[in-house]
C-alpha positions as CSV (number, residue, x, y, z in Angstrom):
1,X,0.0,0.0,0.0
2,X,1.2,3.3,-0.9
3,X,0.4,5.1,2.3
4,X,2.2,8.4,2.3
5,X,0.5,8.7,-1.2
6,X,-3.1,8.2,0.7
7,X,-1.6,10.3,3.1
8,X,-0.9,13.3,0.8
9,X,-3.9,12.7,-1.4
10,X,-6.9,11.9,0.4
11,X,-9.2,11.8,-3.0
12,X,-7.3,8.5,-3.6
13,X,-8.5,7.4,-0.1
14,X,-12.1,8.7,-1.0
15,X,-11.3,6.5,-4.6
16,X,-10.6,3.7,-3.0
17,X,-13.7,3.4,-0.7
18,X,-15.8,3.9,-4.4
19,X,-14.1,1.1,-5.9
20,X,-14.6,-1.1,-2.4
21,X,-18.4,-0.3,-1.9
22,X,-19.7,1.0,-4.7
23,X,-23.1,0.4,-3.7
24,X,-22.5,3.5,-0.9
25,X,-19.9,5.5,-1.7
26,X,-20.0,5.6,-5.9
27,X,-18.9,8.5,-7.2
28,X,-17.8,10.2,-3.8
29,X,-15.1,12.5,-4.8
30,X,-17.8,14.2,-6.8
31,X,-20.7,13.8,-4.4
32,X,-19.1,14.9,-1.0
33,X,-18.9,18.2,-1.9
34,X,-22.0,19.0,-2.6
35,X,-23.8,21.2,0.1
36,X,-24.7,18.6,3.1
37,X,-22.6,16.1,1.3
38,X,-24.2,12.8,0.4
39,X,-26.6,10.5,2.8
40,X,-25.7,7.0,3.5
41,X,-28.0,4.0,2.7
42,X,-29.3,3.9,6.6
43,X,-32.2,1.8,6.7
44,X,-34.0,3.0,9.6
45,X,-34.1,7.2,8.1
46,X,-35.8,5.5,4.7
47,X,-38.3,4.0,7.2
48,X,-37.2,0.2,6.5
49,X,-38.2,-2.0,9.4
50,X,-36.8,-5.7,9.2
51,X,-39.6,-6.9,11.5
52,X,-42.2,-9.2,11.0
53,X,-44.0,-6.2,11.0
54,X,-42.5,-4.4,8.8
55,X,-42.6,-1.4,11.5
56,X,-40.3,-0.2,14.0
57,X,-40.5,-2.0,17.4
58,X,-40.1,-0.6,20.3
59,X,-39.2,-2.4,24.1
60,X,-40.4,-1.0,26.5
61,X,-38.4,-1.0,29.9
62,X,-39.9,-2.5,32.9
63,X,-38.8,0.2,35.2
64,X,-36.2,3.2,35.9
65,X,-33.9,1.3,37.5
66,X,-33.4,-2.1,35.4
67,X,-29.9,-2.1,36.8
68,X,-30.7,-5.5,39.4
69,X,-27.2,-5.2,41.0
70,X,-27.7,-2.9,44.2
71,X,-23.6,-2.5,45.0
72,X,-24.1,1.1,44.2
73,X,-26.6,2.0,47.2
74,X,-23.7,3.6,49.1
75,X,-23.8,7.9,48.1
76,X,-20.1,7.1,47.2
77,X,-21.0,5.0,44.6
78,X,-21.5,6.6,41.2
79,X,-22.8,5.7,38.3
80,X,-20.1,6.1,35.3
81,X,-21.2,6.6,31.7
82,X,-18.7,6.3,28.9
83,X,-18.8,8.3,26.1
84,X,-17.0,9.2,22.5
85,X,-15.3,12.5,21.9
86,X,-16.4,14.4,18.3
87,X,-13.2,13.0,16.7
88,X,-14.0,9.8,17.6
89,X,-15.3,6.5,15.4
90,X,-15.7,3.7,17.6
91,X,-12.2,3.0,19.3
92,X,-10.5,5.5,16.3
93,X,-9.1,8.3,18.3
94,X,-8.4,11.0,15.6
95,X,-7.4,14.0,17.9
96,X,-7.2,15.2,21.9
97,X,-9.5,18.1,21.8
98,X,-12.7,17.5,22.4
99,X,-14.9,20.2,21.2
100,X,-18.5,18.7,22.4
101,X,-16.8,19.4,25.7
102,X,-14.3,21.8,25.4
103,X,-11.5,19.4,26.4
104,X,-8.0,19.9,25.2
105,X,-5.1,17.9,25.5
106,X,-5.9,14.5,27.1
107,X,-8.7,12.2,27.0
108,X,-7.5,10.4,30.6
109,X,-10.5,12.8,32.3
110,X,-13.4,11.6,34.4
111,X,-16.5,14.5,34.4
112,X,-18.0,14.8,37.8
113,X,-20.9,17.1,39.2
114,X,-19.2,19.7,40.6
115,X,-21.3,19.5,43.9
116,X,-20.2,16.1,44.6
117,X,-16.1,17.6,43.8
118,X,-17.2,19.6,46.8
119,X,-18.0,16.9,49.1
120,X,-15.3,14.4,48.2
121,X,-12.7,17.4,48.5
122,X,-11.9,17.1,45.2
123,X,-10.2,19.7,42.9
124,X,-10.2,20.4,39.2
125,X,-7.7,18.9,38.4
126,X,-6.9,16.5,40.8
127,X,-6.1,13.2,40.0
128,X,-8.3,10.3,40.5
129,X,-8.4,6.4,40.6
130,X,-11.7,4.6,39.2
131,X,-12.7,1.7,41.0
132,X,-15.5,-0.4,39.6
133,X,-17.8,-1.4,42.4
134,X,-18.8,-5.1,41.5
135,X,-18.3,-9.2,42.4
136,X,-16.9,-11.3,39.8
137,X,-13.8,-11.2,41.6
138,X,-12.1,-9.1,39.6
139,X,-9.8,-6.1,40.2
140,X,-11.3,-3.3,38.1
141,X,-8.6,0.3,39.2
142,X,-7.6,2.6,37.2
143,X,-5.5,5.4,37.9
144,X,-4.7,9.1,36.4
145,X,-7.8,10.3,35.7
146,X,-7.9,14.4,36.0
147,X,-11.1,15.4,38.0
148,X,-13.3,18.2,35.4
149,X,-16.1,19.8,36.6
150,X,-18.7,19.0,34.2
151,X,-22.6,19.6,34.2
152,X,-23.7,16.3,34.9
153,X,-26.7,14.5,36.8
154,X,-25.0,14.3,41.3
155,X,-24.1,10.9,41.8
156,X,-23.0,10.0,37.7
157,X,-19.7,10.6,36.3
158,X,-18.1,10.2,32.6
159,X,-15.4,9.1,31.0
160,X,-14.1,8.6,27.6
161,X,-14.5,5.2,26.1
162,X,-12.2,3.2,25.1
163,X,-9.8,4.8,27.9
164,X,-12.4,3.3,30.4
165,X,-12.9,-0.5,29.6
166,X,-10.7,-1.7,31.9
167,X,-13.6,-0.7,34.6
168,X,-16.4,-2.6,32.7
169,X,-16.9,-6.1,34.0
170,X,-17.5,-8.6,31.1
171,X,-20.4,-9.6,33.5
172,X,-22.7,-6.3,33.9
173,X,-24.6,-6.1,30.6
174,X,-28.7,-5.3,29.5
175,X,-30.3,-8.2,30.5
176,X,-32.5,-8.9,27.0
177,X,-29.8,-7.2,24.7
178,X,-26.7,-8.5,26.4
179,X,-25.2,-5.6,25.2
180,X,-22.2,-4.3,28.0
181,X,-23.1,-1.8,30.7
182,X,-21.2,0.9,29.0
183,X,-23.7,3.8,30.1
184,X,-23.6,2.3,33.9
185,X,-21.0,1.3,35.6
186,X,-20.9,1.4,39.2
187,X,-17.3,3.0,40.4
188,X,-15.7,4.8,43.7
189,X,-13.8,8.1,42.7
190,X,-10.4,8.3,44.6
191,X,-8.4,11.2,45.0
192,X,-4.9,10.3,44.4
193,X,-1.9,12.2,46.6
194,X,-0.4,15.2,44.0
């Protein structure tokens, strides 16, 4: 592969997506500068339901709380979300400055109301250790997390993803999807010494 030439010349990138999946991206160089550039094939926006159906089906939860693991009834437990930055696709990290957030320079951040900062005696800045609160017997601790302020629900916390897995257990996930906790992790914040 001729990657400083993809590199220099991104049209030959946008080329060789064409040639690979014609079916989406035919024609891109052409088509992704028109004004609001080109939509994808996405089934759901054309309203195309694979259901028996043929309509969009919708679960309803059976409560607020579906979350049956009650480790995280202590006020010192919180409830960590992970989330993508805007230069972000999946675990493809394309840059440090977050501008959904205004974060700049590092991703190794945990957001935290700044109410609860106050009662932990934590400052911005500070750095913390993540410790997922859970029993599978697994050591879940991660350290160097800088404490930021954020506007966010008392008693939840963010962090980026994929920096975070390492506190997920394999064994917390939606119990009729199976897919992983990601948005609810129960974790201690720790104030590390400076």
């Amino acid at each position: 592969m001729d990657w400083e030439g993809w590199a220099d010349d991104y049209s030959r990138i946008r080329t060789a997506l064409g040639e690979t999946y014609p079916e989406i991206f035919h024609d891109m160089e052409r088509r992704m500068w028109q004004p609001g550039g080109f939509p994808r094939p996405i089934k759901a926006r054309e309203r195309i339901w694979q259901t028996e159906s043929q309509r969009a089906n919708f679960i309803t939860p059976e409560g607020l709380k579906e979350d049956p693991h009650p480790q995280d009834s202590h006020r010192d437990v919180f409830r960590m979300t992970t989330l993508r930055s805007n230069d972000q696709f999946n675990t493809n990290i394309y840059g440090y400055n977050d501008r959904f957030r205004g974060i700049k320079g590092t991703r190794m951040v945990v957001l935290l109301n700044r109410d609860d900062m106050i009662r932990l005696g934590i400052d911005e800045g500070d750095m913390l250790m993540l410790e997922t609160v859970w029993d599978d017997g697994i050591e879940h601790k991660m350290s160097r997390f800088r404490a930021t302020g954020y506007d966010i629900l008392p008693g939840c916390c963010a962090s980026y993803y994929p920096e975070a897995n390492a506190l997920m257990p394999l064994s917390h996930y939606a119990a009729r999807s199976f897919t992983p906790a990601a948005k609810s992790i129960p974790i201690r914040v720790i104030k590390l010494s400076n």
